[in-house]
BAVEX-357172 format. One record per residue: residue in one letter; residue number from 0; z, x, y of N, C-alpha, C, O in turn. Coordinates in Angstrom, 2 decimals, decimal comma. Layout:
<recs>
REC  type  seq     n.pz     n.px     n.py    ca.pz    ca.px    ca.py     c.pz     c.px     c.py     o.pz     o.px     o.py
REC     A  NUM        Z        X        Y        Z        X        Y        Z        X        Y        Z        X        Y
...
</recs>
This chain:
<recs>
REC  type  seq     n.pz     n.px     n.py    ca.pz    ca.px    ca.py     c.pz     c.px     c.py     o.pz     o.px     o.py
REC     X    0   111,82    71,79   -87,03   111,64    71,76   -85,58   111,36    73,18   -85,08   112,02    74,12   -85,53
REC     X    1   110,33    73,37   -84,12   109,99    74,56   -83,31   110,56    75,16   -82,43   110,72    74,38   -81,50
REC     X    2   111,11    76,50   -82,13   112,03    76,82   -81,02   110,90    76,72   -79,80   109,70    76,74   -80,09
REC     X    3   111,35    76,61   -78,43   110,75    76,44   -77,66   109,76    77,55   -76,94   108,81    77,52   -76,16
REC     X    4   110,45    78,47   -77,60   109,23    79,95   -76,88   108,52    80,38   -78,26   108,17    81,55   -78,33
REC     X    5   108,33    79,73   -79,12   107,21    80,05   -80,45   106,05    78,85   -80,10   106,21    77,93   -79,30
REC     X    6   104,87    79,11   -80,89   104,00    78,20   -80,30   102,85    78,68   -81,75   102,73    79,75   -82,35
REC     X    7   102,16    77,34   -81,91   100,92    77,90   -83,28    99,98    78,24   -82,74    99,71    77,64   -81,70
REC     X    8    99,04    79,37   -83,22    97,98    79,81   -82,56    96,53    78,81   -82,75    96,41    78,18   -83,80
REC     X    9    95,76    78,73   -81,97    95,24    77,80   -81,98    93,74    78,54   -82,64    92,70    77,90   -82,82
REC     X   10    93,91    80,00   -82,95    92,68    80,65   -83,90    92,66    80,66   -84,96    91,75    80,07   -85,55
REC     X   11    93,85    81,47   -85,77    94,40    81,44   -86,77    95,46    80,13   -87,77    95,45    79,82   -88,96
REC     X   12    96,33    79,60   -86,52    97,06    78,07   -87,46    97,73    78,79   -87,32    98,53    78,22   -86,58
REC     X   13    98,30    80,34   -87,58   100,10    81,01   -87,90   100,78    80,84   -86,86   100,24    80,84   -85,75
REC     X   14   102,18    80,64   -87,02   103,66    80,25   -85,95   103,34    81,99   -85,38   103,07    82,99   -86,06
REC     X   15   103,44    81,89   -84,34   104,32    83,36   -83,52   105,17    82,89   -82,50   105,10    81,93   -81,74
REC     X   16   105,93    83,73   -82,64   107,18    83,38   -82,01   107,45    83,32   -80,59   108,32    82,70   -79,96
REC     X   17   106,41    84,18   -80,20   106,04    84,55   -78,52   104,87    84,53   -78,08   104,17    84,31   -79,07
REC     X   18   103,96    84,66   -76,84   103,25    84,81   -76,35   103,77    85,56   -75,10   104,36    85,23   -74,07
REC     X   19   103,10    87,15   -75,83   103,43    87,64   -74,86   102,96    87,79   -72,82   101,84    87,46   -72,41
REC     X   20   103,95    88,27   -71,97   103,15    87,61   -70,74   102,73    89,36   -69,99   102,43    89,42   -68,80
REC     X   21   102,77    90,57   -70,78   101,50    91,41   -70,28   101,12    92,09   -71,38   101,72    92,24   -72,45
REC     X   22    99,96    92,53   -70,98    98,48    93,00   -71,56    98,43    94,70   -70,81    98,81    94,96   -69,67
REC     X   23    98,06    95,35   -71,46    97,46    96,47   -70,52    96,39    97,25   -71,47    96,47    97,08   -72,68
REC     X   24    95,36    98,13   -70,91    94,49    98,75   -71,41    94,65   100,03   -71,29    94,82   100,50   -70,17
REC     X   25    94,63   101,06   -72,72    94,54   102,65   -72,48    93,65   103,41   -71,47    93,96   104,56   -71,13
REC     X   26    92,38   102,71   -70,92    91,97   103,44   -70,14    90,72   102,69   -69,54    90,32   101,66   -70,09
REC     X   27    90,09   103,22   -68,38    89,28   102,77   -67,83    88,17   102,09   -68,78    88,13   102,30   -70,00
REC     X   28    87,44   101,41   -68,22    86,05   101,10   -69,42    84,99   102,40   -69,41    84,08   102,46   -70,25
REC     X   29    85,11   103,11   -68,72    84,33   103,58   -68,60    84,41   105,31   -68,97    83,85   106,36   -68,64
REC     X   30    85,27   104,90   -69,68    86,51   105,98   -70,59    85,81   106,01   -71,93    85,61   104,96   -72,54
REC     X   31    85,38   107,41   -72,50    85,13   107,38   -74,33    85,36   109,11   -74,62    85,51   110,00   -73,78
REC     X   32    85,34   109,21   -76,09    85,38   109,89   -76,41    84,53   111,28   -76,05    84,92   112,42   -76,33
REC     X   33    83,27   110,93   -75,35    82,31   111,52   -75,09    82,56   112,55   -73,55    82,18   113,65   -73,15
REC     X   34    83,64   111,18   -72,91    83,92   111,63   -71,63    85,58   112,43   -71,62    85,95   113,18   -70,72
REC     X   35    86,23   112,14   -72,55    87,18   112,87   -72,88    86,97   114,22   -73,20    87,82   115,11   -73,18
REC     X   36    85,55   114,34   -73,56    85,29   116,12   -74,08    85,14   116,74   -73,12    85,60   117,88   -73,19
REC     X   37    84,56   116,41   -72,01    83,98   116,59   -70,83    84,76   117,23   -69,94    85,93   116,90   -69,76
REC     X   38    84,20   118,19   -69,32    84,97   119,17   -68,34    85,43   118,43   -67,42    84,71   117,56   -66,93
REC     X   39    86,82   118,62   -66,95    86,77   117,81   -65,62    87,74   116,65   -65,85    88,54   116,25   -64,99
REC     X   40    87,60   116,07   -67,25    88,41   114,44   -67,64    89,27   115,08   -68,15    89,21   116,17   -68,72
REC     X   41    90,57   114,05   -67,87    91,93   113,62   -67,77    91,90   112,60   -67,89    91,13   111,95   -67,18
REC     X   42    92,89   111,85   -69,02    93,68   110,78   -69,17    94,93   110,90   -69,11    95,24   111,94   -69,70
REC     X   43    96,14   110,18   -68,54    97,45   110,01   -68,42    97,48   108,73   -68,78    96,44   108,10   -69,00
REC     X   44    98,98   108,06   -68,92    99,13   106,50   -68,77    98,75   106,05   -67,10    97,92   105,19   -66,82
REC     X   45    99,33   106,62   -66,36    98,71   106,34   -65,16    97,66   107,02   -64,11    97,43   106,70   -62,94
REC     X   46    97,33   107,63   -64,59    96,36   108,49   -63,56    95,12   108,87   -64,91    95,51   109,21   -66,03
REC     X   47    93,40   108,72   -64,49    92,47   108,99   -64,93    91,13   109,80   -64,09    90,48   109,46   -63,10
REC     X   48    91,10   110,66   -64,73    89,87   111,68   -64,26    88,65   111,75   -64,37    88,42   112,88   -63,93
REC     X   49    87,04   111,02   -64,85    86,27   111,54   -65,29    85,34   112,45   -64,58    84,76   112,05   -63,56
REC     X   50    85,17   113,52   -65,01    84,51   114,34   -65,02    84,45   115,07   -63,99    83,46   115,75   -63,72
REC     X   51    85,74   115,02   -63,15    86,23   115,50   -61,89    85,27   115,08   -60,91    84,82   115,97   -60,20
REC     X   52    84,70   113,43   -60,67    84,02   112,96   -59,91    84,40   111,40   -59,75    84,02   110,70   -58,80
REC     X   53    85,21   110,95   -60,83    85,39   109,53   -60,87    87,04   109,19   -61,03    87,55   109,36   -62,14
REC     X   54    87,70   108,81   -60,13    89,20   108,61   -59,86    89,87   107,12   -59,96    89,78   106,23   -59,11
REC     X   55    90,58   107,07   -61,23    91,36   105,81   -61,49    92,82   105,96   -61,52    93,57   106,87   -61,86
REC     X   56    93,02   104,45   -60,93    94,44   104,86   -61,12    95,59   103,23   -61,84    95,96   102,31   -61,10
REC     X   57    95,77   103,27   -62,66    96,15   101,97   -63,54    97,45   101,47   -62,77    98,36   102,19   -62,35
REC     X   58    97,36   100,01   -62,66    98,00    99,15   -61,80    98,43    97,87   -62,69    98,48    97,86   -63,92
REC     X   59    98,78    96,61   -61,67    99,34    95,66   -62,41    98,19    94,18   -61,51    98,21    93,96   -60,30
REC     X   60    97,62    93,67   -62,20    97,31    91,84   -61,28    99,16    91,30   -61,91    99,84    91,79   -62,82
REC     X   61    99,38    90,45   -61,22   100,70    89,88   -61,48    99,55    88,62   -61,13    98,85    88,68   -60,11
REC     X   62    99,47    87,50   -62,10    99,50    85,85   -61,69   100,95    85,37   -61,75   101,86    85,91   -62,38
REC     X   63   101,01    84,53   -61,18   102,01    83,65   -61,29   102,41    82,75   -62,14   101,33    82,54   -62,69
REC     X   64   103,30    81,92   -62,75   103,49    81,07   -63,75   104,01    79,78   -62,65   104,54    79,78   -61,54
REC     X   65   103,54    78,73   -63,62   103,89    77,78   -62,68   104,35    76,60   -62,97   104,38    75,59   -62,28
REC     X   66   104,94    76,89   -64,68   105,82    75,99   -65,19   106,86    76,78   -65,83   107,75    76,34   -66,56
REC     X   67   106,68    77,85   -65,54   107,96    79,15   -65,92   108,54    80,11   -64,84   107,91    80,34   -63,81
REC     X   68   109,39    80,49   -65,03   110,01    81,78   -64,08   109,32    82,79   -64,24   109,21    82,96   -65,45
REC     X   69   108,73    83,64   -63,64   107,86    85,14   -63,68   106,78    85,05   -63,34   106,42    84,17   -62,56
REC     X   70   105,90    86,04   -63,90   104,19    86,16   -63,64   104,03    87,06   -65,04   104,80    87,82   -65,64
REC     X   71   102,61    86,59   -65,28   102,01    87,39   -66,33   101,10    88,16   -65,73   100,39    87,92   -64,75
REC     X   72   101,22    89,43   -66,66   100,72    90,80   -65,92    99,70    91,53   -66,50   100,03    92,23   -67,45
REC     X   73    98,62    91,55   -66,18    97,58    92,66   -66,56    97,42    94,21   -66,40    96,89    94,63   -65,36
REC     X   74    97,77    94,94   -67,18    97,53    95,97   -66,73    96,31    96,68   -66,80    95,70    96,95   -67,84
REC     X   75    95,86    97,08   -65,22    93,93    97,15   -65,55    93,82    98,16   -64,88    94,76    98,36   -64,10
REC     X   76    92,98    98,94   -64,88    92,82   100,24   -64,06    91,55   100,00   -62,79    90,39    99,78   -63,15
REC     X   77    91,89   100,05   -61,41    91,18   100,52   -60,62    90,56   101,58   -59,95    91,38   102,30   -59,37
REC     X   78    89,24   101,97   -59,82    88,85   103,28   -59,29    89,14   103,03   -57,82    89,16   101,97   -57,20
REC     X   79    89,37   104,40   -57,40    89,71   105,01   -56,40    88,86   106,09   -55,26    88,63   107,27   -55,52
REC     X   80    88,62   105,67   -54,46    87,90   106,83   -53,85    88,82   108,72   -53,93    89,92   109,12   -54,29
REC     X   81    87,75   109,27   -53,44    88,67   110,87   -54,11    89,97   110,97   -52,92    91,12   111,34   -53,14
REC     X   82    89,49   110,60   -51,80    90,59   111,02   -50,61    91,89   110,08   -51,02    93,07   110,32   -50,74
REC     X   83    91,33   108,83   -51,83    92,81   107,95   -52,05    93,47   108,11   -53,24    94,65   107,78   -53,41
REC     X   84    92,42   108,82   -54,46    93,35   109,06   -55,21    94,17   110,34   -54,76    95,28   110,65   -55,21
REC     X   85    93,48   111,03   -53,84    94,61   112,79   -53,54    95,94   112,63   -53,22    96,94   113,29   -53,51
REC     X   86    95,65   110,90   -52,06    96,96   110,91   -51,72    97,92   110,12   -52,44    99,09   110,08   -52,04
REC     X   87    97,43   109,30   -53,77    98,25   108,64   -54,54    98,83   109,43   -55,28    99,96   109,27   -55,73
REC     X   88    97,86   110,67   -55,53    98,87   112,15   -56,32    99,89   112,49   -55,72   100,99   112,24   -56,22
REC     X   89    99,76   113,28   -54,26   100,17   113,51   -53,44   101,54   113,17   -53,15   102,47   113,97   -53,01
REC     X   90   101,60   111,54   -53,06   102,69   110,78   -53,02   103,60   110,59   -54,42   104,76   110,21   -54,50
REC     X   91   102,78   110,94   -55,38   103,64   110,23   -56,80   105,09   110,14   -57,15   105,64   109,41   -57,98
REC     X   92   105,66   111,10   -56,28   107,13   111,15   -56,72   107,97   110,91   -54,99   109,16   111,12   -54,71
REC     X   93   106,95   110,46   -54,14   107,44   110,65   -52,89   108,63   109,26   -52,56   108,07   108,16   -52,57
REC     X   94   109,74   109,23   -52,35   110,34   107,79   -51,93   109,66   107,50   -50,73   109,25   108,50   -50,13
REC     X   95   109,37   106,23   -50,12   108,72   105,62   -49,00   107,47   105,72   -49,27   106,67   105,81   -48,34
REC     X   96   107,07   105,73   -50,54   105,55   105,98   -50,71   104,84   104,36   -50,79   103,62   104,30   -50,72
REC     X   97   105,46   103,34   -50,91   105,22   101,65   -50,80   104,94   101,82   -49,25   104,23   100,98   -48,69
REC     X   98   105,41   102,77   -48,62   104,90   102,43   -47,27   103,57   102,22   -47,22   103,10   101,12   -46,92
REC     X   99   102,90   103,20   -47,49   101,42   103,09   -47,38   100,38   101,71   -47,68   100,41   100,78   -48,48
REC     X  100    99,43   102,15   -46,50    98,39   101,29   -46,30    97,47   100,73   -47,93    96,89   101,69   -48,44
REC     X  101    97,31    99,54   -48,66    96,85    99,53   -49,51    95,23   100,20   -49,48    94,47   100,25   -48,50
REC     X  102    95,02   100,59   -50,66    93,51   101,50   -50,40    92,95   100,61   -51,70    93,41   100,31   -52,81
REC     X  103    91,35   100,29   -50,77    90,44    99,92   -51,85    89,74   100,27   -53,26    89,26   101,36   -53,57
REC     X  104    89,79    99,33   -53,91    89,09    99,78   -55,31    88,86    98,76   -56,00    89,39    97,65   -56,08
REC     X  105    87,62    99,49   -56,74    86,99    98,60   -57,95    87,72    98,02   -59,20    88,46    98,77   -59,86
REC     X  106    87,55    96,74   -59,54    88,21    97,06   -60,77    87,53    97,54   -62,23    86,45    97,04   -62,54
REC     X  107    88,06    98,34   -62,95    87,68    99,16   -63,60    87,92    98,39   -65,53    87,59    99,01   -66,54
REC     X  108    88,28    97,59   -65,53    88,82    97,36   -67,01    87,56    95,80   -67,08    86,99    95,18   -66,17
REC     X  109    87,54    95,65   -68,52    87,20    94,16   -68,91    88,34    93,63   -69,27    89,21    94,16   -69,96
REC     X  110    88,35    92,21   -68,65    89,39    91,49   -69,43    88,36    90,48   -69,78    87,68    89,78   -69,03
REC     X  111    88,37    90,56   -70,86    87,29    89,39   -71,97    87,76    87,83   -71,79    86,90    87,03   -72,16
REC     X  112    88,59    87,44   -71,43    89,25    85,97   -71,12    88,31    85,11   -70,52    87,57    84,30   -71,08
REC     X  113    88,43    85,42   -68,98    87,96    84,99   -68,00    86,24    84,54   -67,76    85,89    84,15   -66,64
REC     X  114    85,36    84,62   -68,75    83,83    84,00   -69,09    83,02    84,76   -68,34    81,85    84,80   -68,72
REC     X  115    83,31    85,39   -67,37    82,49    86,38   -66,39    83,25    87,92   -66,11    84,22    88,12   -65,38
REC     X  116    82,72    88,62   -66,68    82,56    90,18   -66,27    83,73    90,63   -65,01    83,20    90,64   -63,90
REC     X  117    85,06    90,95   -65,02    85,95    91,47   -64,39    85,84    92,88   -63,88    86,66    93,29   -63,06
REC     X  118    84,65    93,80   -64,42    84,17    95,08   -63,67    83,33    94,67   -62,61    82,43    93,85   -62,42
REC     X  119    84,30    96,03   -61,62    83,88    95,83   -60,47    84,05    95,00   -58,98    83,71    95,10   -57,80
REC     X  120    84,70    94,25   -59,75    85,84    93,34   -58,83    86,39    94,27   -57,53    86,71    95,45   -57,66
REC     X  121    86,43    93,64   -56,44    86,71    94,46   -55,26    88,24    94,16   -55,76    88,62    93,13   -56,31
REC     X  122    89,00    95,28   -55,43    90,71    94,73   -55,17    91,27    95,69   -53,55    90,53    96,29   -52,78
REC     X  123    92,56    95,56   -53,47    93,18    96,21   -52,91    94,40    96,90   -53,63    95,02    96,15   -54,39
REC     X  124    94,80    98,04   -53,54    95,96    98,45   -54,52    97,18    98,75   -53,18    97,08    99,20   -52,03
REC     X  125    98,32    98,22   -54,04    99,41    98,60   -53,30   100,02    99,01   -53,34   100,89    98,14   -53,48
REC     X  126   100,91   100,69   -53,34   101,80   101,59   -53,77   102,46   100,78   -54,11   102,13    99,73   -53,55
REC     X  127   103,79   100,57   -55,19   104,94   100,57   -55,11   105,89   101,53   -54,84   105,47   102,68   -54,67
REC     X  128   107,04   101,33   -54,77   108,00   102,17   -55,38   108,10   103,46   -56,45   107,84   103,05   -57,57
REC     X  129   108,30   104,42   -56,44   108,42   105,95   -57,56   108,90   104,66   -58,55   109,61   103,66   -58,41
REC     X  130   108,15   105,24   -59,56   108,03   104,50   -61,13   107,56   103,31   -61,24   107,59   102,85   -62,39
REC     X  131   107,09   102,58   -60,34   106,28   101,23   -60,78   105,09   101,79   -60,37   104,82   102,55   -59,44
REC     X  132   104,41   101,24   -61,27   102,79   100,98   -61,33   102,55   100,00   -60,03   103,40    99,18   -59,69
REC     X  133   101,13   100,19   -59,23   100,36    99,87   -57,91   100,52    98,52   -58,35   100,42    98,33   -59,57
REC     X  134   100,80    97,28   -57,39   100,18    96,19   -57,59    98,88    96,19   -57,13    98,59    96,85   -56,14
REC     X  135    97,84    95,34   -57,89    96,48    95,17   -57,53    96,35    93,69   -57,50    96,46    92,77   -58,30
REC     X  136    96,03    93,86   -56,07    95,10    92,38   -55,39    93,60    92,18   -55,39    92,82    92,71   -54,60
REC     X  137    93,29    91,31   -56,44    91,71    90,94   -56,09    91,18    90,38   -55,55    91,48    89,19   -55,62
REC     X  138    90,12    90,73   -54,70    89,23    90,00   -53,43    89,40    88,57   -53,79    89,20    88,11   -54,92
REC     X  139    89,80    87,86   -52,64    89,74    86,16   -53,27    88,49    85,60   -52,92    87,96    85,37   -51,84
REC     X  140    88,16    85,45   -54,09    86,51    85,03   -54,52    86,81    83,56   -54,92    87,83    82,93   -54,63
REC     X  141    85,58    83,06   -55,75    85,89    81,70   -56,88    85,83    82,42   -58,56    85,67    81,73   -59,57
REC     X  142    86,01    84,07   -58,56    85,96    84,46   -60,10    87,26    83,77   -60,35    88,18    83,45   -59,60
REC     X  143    87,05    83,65   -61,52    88,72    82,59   -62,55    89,64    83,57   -62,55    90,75    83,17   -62,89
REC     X  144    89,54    85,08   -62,19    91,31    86,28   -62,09    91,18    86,18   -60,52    92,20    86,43   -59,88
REC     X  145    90,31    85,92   -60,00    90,82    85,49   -58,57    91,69    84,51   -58,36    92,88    84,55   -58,03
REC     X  146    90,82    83,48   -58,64    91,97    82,19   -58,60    92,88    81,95   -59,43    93,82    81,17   -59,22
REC     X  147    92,75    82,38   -60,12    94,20    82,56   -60,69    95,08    83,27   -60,55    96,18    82,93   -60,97
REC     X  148    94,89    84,49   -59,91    95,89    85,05   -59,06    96,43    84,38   -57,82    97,58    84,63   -57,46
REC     X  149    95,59    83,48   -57,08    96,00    82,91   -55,83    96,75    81,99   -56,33    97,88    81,94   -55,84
REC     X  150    96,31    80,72   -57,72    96,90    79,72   -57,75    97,50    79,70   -58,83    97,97    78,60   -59,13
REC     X  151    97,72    80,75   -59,73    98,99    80,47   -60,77    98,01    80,10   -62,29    96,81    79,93   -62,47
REC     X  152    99,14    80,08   -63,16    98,55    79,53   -64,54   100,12    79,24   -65,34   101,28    79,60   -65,10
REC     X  153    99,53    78,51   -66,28   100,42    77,84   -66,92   100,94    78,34   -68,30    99,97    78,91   -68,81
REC     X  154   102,13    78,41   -69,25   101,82    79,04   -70,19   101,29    78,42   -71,76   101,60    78,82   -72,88
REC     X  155   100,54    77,49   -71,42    99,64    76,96   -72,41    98,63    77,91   -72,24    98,25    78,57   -73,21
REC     X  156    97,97    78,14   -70,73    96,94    79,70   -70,47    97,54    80,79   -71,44    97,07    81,30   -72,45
REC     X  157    98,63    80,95   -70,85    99,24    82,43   -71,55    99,13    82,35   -72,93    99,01    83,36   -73,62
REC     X  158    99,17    81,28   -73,38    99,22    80,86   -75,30    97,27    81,10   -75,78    96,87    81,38   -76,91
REC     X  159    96,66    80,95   -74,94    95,32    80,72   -75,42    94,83    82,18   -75,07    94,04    82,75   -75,82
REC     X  160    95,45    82,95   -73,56    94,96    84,48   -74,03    95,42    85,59   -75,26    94,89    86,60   -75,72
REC     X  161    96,76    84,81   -75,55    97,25    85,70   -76,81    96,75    85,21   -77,73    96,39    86,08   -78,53
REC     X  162    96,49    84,09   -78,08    95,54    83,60   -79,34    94,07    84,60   -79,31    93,87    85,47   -80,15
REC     X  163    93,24    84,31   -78,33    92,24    85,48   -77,70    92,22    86,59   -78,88    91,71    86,76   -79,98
REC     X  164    93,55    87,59   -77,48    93,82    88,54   -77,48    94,01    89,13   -78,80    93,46    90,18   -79,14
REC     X  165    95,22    88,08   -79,93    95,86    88,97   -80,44    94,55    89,09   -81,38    94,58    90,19   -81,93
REC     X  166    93,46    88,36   -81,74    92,47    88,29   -82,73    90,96    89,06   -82,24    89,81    88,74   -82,56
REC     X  167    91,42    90,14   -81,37    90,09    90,95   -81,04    90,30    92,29   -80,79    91,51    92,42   -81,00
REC     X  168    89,94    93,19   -80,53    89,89    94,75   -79,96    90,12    94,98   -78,71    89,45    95,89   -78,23
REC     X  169    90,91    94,43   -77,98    91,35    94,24   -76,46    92,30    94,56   -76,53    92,87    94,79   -77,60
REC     X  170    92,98    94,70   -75,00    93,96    94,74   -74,61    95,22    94,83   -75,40    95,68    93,94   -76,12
REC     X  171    95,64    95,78   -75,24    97,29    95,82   -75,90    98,60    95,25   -75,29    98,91    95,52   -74,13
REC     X  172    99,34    94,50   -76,05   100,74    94,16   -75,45   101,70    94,88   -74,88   101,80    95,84   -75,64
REC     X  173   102,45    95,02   -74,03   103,18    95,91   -73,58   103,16    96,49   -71,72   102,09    96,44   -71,10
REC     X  174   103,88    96,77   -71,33   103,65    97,06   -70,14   103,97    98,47   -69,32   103,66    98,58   -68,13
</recs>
């Protein structure tokens, strides 16, 4: 008999024991080695530079679950205009910094899941709290991380992006 949070992958046939419920990416897509040499670029876990002209700043989509307790979480990086990333610097260690007005941005990562192209996605980012990562809201469109941010997913979903996931060059586990 199967414990109830293991599940068989539906790529491979092997038992794993979990499916995990976040994902996050080292860096923008638009991030390489080429641009890492480059005067000007910075990578952090949360804050990205290229070429002292292009401003990201890595956040969370939270969907919802909707036959489980929680949300599964993407961690994806959105660009930033320069005046909003100054003041997301600005603020980084500030308490009351969730106060602030959410500031627009692109989204910046692929998530390969979803059948259509996730760059570029309008979002809104929303400070949190000193030490959490921005929540990011995406424009509610009919793209499938739209609606599925508005309306939830199930974790048979969550079982078929880690099947995906764990069998490609994407996204890493962890948050």
């Amino acid at each position: 008999m199967h414990d109830s949070l293991g599940y068989t992958c539906g790529t491979c046939g092997a038992r794993h024991e979990e499916a995990p419920l976040s994902y996050r990416t080292h860096a923008p897509a638009y991030w390489s080695d080429e641009v890492a040499a480059a005067d000007g670029s910075q990578l952090t876990p949360d804050l990205c530079v290229i070429q002292g002209e292009h401003f990201f700043v890595q956040g969370t989509v939270d969907i919802p679950l909707r036959d489980a307790d929680g949300a599964f979480s993407w961690g994806v990086w959105v660009s930033l205009s320069a005046a909003n990333f100054a003041r997301t610097v600005e603020l980084w260690e500030s308490p009351g910094r969730e106060s602030e007005p959410p500031y627009f941005g692109w989204l910046s990562t692929e998530l390969p899941v979803y059948g259509r192209s996730t760059l570029q996605l309008k979002t809104n980012v929303h400070t949190q709290p000193v030490g959490r990562k921005p929540l990011v809201e995406v424009e509610p469109t009919d793209h499938p991380l739209a609606v599925a941010q508005r309306t939830g997913m199930t974790m048979a979903d969550v079982r078929r992006i880690a099947d995906r996931l764990r069998h490609s060059e994407t996204p890493r586990t962890g948050g």
